[in-house]
N, C-alpha and C positions, 0 to 999 in steps of 0.2 A: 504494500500500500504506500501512497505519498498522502503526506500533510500539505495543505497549500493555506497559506497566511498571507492577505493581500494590503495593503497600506496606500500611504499615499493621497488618500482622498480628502476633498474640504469645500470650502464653500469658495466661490472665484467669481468674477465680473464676466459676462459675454466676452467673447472676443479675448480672456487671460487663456493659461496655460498649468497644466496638470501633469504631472507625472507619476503614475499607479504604478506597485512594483508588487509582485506573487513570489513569495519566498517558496520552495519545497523544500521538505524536509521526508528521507525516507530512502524509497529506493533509489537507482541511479538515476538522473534527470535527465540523461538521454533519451532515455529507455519512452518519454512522454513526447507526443506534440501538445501545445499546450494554446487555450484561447481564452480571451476575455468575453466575457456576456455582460449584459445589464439588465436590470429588472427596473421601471419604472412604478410607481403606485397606482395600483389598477391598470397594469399591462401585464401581455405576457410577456417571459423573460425573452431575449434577444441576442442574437449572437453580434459581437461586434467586429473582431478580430482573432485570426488563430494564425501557428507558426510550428514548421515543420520541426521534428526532432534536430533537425542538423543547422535552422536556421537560414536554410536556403532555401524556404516558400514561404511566404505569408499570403494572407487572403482577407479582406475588408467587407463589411459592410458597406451599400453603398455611399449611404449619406455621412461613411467618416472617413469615406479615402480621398488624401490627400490633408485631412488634419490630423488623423490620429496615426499613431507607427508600431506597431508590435515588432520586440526587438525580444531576444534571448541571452542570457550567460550561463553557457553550461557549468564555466567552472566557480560560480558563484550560486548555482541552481535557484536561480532567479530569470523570472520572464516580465517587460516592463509593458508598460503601454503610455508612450510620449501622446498627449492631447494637447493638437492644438487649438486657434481661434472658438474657444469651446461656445458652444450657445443653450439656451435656456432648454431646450430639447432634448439635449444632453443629461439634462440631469437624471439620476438614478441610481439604483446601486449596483455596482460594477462589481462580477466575480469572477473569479479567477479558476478553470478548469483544467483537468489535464485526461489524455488520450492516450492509455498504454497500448501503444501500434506493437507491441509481443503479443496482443491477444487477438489482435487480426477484425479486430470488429468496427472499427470507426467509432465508436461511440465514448462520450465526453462516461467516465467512471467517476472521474472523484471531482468535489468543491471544495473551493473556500467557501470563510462567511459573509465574506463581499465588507468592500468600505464606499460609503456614500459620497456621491458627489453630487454638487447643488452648483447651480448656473447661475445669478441673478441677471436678469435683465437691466 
């Protein structure tokens, strides 16, 4: 199993900047691709961003490509999500998943507890 502990989050102006970071702890972190999701209040949860075990695929939502960047360090086993020009639409709480591609299945296994982010207009 992995633990994943996400941080990073807070309250910011339109148009500021975030940076969310997903610690693992557990097995090896290669071993995951790993994505961000968000859940807004009274939505369903959402996928925002995910990023290959090796760091060489990411893939975006489309209303945050080109602000937001899912980036990885294996050898920190940490996965970040740079947000930028953020907007009030944005806000939610952001969680942090991971994908053990050993089990062949595609599907997101374990969560964090998510940390909130709030936009103000």
């Amino acid at each position: 199993q992995v633990q994943l502990v996400e941080s990073g989050g807070g309250l910011v102006q339109a148009g500021g900047s975030l940076r969310l970071s997903c610690a693992a702890s557990g097995r090896t972190f290669s071993r995951y691709n790993m994505g961000w999701f968000r859940q807004a209040p009274g939505k369903e949860r959402e996928f925002v961003a995910s990023i290959r075990w090796s760091g060489d695929g990411t893939y975006y939502k489309d209303s945050v490509e080109g602000r937001f960047t899912i980036s990885r360090d294996n050898a920190k086993n940490t996965v970040y999500l740079q947000m930028n020009s953020l907007k009030p639409e944005d806000t939610a709480v952001y969680l942090c998943a991971a994908d053990d591609r050993t089990r062949g299945t595609g599907t997101w296994d374990y969560w964090g507890q998510g940390t909130q982010v709030t936009v103000s207009s």
